[in-house]
RORO-915238 format. One record per atom (N, C-alpha, C): x, y, z. Coordinates in steps of 0.2 Angstrom, whole numbers, plus 5000, padded with zeros to 4 digits. Layout:
N
XYZ ...
# end
This chain:
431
518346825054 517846855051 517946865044 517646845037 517746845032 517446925030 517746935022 517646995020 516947025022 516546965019 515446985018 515547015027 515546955029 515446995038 515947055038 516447085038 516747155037 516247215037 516247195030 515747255027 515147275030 514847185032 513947205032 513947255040 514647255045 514747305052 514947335048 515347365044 515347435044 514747465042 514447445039 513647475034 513147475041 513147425046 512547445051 512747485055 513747465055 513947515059 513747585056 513747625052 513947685049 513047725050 512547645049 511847675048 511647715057 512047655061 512047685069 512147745068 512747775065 512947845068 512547875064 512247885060 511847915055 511347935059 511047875061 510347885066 510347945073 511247905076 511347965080 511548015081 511948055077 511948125073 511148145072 510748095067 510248145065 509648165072 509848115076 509148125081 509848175087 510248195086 510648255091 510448325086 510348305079 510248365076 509648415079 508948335079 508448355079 508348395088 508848355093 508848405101 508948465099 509648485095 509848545095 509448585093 509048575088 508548615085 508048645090 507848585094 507348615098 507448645102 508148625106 508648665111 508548745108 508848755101 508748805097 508148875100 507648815097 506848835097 506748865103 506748835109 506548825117 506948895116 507748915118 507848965118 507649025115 507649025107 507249105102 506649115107 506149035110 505549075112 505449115118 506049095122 506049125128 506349185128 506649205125 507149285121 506449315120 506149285116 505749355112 505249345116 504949295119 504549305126 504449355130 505149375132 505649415137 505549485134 505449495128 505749535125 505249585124 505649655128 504949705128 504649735122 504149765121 503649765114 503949805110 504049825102 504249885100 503749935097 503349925101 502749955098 502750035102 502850085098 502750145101 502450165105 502850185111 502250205116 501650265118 501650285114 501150345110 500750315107 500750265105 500150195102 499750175106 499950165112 499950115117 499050165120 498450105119 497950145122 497850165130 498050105133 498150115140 498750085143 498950125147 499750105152 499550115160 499950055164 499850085170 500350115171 500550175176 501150225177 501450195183 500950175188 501150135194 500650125198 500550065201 499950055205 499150095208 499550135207 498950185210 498350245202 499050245195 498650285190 498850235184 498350235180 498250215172 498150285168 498650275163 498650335157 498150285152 497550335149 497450315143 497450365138 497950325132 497650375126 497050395121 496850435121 496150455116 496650415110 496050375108 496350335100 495550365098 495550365090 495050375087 494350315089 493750365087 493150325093 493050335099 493650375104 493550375111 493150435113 492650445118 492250475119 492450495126 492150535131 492350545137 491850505141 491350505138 490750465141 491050355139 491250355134 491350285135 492150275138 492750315138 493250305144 493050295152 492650335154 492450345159 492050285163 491550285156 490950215158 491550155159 491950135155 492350075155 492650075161 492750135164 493150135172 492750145178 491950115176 491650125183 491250185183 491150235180 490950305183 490350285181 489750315184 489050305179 488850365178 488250365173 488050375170 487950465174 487750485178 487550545183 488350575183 488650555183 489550565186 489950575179 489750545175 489750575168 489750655165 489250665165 488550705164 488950775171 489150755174 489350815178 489950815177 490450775176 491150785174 491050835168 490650805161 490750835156 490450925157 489950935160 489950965161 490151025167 490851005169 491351045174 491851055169 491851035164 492451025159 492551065155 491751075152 491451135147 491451205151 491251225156 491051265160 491751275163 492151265167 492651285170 493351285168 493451245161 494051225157 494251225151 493251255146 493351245141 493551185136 493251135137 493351065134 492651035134 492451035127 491951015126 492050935121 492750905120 492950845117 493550815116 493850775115 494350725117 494550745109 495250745109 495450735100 495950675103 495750645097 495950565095 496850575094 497550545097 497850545096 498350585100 497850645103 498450705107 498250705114 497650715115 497350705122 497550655126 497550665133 497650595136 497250585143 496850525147 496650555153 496850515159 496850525165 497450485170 497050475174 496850415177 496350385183 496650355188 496650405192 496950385198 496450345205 496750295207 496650275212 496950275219 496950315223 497550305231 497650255233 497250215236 497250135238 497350085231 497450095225 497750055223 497150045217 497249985212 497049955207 496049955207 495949895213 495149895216 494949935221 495350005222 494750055226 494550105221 494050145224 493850195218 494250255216 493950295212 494350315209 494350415213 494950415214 494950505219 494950535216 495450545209 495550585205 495550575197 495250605192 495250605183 495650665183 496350665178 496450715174 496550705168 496250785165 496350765158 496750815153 497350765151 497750805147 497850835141 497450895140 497450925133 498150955128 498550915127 499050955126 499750935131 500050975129 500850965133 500751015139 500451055139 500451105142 499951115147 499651095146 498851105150 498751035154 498551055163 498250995166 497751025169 497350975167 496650985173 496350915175 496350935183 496150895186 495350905190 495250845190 494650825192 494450815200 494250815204 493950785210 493250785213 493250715218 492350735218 492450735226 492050775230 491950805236 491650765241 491450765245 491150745251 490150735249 490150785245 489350815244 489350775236 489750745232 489650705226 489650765223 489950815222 490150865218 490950875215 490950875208 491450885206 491750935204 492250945204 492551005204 493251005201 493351055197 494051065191 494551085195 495151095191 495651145194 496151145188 496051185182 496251195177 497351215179 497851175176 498451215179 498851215171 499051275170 499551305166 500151255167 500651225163 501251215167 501751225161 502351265165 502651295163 502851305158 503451345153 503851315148 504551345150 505051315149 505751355149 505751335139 505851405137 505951395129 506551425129 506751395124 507651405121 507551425112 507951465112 508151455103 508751435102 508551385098 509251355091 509351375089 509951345083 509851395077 510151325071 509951295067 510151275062 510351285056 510951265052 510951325045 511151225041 511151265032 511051215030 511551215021 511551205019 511351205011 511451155006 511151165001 510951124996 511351084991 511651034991 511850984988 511850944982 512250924979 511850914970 511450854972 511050864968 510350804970 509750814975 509950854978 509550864986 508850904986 508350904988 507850934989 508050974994 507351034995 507651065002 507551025008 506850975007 506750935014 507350905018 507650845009 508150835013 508850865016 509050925012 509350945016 509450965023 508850985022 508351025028 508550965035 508150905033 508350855041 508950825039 509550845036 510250815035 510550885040 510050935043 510351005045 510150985051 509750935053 509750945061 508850975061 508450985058 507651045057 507450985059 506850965064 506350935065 506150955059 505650905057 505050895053 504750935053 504250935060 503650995059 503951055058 504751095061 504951155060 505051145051 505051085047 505151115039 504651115035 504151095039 503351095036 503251165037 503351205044 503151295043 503651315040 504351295038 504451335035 504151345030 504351275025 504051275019 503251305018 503051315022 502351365024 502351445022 502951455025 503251505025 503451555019 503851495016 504251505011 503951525005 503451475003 503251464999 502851504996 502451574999 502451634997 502951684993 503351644994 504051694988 504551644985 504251564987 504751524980 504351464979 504651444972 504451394968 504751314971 504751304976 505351234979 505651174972 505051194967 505451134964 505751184958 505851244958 506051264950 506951314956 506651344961 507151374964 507551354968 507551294969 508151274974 508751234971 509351254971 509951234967 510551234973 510951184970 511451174975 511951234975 512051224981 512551284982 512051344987 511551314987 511051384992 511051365001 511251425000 511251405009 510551425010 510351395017 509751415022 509951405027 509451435034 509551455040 508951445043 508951435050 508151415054 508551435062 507951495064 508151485070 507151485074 507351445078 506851415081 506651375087 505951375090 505851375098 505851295099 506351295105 506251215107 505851215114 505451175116 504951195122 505251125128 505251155134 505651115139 505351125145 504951065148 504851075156 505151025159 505551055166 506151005169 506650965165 507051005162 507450985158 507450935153 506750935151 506650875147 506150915140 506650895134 506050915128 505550895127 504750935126 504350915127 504050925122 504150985116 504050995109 504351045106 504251055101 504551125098 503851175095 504051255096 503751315096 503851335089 503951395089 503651425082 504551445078 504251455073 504751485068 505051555069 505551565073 505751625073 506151675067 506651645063 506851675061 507051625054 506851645049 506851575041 507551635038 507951595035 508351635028 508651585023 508251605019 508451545014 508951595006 509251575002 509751604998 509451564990 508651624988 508251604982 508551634977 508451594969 508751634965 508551704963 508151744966 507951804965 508151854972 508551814975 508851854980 508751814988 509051844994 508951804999 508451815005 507851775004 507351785007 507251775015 507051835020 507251815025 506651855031 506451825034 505951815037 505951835044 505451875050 505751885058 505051875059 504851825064 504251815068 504151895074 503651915074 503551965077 502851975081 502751985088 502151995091 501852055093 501352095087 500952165088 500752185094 500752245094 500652275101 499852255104 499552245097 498952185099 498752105098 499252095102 499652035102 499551975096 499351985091 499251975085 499851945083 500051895080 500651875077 500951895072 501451895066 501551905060 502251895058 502451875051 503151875048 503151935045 503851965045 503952025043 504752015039 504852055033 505552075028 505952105034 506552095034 506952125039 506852225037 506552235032 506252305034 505752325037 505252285041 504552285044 504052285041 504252265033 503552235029 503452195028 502752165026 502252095028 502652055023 502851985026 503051925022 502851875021 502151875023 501551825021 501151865015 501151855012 500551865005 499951855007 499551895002 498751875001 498851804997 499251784992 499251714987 499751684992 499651604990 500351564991 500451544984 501251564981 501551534974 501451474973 501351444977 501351354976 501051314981 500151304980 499751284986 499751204989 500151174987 500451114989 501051104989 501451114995 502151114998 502551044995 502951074992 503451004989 503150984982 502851024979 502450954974 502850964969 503050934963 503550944957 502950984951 503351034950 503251064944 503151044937 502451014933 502650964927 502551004921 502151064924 502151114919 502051174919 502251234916 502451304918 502051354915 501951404916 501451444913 501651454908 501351484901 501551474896 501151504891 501451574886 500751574883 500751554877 501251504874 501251464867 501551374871 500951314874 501251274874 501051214872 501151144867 500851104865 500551084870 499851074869 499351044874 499250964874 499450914879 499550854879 499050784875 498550814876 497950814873 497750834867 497550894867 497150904859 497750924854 498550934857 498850924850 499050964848 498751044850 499151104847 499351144852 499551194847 499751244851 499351304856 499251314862 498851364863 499151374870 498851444873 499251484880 498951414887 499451404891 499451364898 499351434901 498851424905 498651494909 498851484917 499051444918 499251424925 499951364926 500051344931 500451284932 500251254934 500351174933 500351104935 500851084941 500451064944 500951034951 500950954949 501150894950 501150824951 500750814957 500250784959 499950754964 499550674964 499650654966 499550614967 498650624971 498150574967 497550554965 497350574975 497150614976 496750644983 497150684986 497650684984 497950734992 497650784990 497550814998 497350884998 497550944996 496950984992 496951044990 496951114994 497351134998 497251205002 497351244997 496851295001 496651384996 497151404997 497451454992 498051484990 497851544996 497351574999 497451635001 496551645005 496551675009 495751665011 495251715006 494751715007 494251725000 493751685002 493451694995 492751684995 492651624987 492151564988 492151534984 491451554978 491751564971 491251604967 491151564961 491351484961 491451444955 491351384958 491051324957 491351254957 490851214954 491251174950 490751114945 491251094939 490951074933 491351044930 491351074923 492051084919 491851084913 492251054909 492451044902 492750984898 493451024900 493751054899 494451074899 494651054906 494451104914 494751094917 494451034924 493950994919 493750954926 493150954931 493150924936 493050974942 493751044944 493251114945 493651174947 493251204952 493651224954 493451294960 493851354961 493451394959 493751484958 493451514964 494051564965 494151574972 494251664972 493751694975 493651774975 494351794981 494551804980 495251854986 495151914990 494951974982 494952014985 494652064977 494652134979 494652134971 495152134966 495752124965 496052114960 495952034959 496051984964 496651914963 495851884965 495851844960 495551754959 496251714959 495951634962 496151604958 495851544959 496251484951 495651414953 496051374950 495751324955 495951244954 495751194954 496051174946 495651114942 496151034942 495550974940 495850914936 495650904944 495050924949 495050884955 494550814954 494750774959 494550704959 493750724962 493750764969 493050774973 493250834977 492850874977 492750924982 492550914989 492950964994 493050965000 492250985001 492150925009 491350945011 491351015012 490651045013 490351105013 490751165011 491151145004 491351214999 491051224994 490751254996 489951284989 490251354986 489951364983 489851444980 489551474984 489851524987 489751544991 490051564998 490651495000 490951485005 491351525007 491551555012 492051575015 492551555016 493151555012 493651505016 494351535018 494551515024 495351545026 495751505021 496451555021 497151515018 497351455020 497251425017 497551345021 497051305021 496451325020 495851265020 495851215015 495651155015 495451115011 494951115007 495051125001 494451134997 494151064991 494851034990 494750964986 495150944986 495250884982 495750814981 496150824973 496650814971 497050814966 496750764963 496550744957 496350684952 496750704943 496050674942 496350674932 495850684929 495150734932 494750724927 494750804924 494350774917 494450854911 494950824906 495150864903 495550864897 496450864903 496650764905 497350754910 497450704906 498150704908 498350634906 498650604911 498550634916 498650594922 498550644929 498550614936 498350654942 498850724942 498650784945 498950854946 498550884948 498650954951 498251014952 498451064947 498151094943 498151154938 497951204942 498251244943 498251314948 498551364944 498051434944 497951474942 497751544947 498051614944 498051644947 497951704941 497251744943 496851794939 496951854942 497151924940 497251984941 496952014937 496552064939 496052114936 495652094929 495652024931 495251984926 495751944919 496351964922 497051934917 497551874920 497551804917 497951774919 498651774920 498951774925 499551794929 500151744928 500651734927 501151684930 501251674937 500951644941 501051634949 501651634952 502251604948 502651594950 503351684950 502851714948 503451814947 502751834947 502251834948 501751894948 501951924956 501751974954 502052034965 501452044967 501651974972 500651994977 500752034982 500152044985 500052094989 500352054998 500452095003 500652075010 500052085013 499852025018 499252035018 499252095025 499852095028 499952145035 500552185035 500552235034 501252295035 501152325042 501652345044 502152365053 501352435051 501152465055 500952545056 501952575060 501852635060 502552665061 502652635070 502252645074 502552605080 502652565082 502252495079 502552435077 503152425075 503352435069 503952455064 504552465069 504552525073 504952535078 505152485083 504752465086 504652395089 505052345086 504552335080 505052275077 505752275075 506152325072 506752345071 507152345075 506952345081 507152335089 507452265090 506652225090 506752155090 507052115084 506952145080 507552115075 508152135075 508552185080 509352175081 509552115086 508952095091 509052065096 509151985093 508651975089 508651905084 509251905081 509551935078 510151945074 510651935078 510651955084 511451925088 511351885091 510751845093 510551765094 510751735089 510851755083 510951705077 511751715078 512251775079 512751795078 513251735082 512851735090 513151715096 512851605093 512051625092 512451535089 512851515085 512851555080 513251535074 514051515075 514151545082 514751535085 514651475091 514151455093 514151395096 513451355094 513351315089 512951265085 512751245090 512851215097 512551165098 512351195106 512251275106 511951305112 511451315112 511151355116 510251385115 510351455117 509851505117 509951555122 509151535125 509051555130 508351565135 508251605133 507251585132 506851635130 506451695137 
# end
């Protein structure tokens, strides 16, 4: 065989393997493919199960979730019941259990079938809560009939301590300590009546939470209320005891028996940055000179909600060039206060309004003399603007002497709950 014939096999030779390599490539790929599809096939959902609209529990019951849109009349209808069966369930509901509607996301209801998926259905319960069952059943005579059940709680206190770190907020420190969420949303609820969160928290400050975990059959089901807050502010260390009045009325109280809720809250939106301070000489951003800031500026971003500093009465709302939309707010006789640069006001707050502590009354925006979205909050005494952030507001509740006695009691008792965690972190005691 001369050289030409050599070559021309190796070159058809070499395009062979070419071909056979490339079509082993293209198997493998699919071999690839075929397997990823049957893994993730396989593979259970990651979609939260608190999402989940309906589950079956097991042959015989289906959980459904209340999702927003859910009616009690179109769950039911979807499951067979009509329209007569309806109408008399809702009405055993109202009457016997006090539930006149479903909330979207917390409620849930269970359709039980004894015989299985295709028989009808014996039993509806509907759960309001972690706490509460009521169940349903229909009788021999097409009557139905409730049976409201309490079910238990076995409550424990914890106790978490924490402190504040160069860079850190309190929040993060706060879930770096071990605090649920919800338990640092009441703090900072709490708090917030006697501090600034973004002007007074500085590293090196210790804080403390002692607080309810709620447990049926040894399984956490949610957490209770705030027992006992102590946080180390720069104007000293502020500290807090949950206490239940002899008419069972609830309350926070100074470890002397005096009220630690205020008529105002110092800063009506939790967490928000400080951009501007009260001031009575300060360049105004806008018109350029000099003149008194009669209140503080929060950062907010364009809607988030506006809760009233304190309950009152609503005796202002509309527009003027400086502060926007505003709403001025009656307390009591001494204390106004109001707040401006809103984007829109909360439905039905007119002048006039009644509104509790904590209600929504608008949206944070930029209109009026802004240079960009904030809440402008202000607080008026005896007709004189105030610095919100060291004016000394009133308590809205103080001990009478037999209470006080009471409480002094219960607050040594809280105190060596804290004493006896602080020596074992990862205990409880039973409530």
């Amino acid at each position: 065989m001369d050289a030409m014939e050599k070559a021309k096999n190796i070159i058809t030779s070499g395009k062979f393997v070419r071909a056979v390599l490339w079509i082993a490539g293209l198997v493998a790929a699919f071999a690839v493919v075929v397997v990823l599809w049957s893994v993730l096939r396989g593979r259970p959902s990651s979609v939260n199960a608190d999402f989940v609209t309906e589950s079956v529990v097991d042959d015989k019951t289906t959980v459904i979730n209340v999702a927003a849109g859910d009616t009690l009349s179109k769950i039911l209808s979807e499951n067979g019941i009509g329209g007569k069966d309806i109408n008399s369930i809702a009405n055993v509901l109202k009457t016997k259990a006090g539930i006149t509607g479903l909330r979207a996301d917390k409620d849930k209801i269970e359709i039980v079938r004894d015989g299985g998926p295709e028989t009808p259905i014996t039993k509806i319960v509907v759960l309001p809560g972690s706490w509460r069952r009521v169940e349903l059943t229909c009788d021999d005579a097409g009557v139905w009939n409730c049976n409201a059940i309490d079910i238990e709680r076995d409550t424990r206190l914890v106790y978490r301590q924490g402190e504040i770190l160069d860079g850190d907020s309190f929040y993060l420190a706060g879930m770096r300590a071990g605090i649920p969420a919800g338990i640092l949303a009441d703090v900072y609820d709490l708090l917030a009546f006697e501090m600034d969160f973004e002007r007074d928290v500085r590293a090196g400050q210790k804080f403390s939470v002692l607080y309810e975990e709620n447990y049926h059959d040894n399984v956490k089901v949610d957490n209770g209320a705030v027992s006992v807050v102590s946080f180390d502010a720069l104007r000293g260390n502020v500290k807090m005891y949950r206490f239940k009045k002899s008419d069972k009325s609830v309350g926070y109280y100074d470890p002397n028996g005096n009220g630690a809720i205020k008529s105002l809250k110092r800063t009506p939106i939790n967490n928000a940055k400080v951009t501007s301070s009260f001031s009575t000489r300060r360049k105004h951003p806008v018109l350029g000179f000099t003149r008194a800031h009669k209140g503080v500026d929060f950062r907010a971003p364009t809607g988030t909600p506006i809760p009233s500093a304190g309950a009152g009465r609503v005796v202002a709302r509309g527009y003027n060039r400086g502060h926007g939309n505003f709403v001025r707010i009656r307390h009591n006789s001494s204390f106004e206060t109001l707040y401006a640069h809103m984007s829109k006001f909360a439905k039905n707050v007119k002048v006039g309004t009644a509104v509790k502590q904590g209600q929504i009354i608008g949206y944070s925006g930029s209109t009026g003399l802004s240079t960009g979205p904030h809440l402008h909050y202000e607080i008026i005494k005896d007709g004189k603007h105030v610095n919100p952030m060291t004016v000394k507001l009133p308590a809205i509740d103080n001990l009478d002497a037999a209470n006080k006695k009471k409480f002094l009691e219960y607050r040594v008792t809280l105190d060596r709950a804290i004493e006896s965690l602080e020596q074992n972190p990862k205990g409880f005691i039973q409530m």
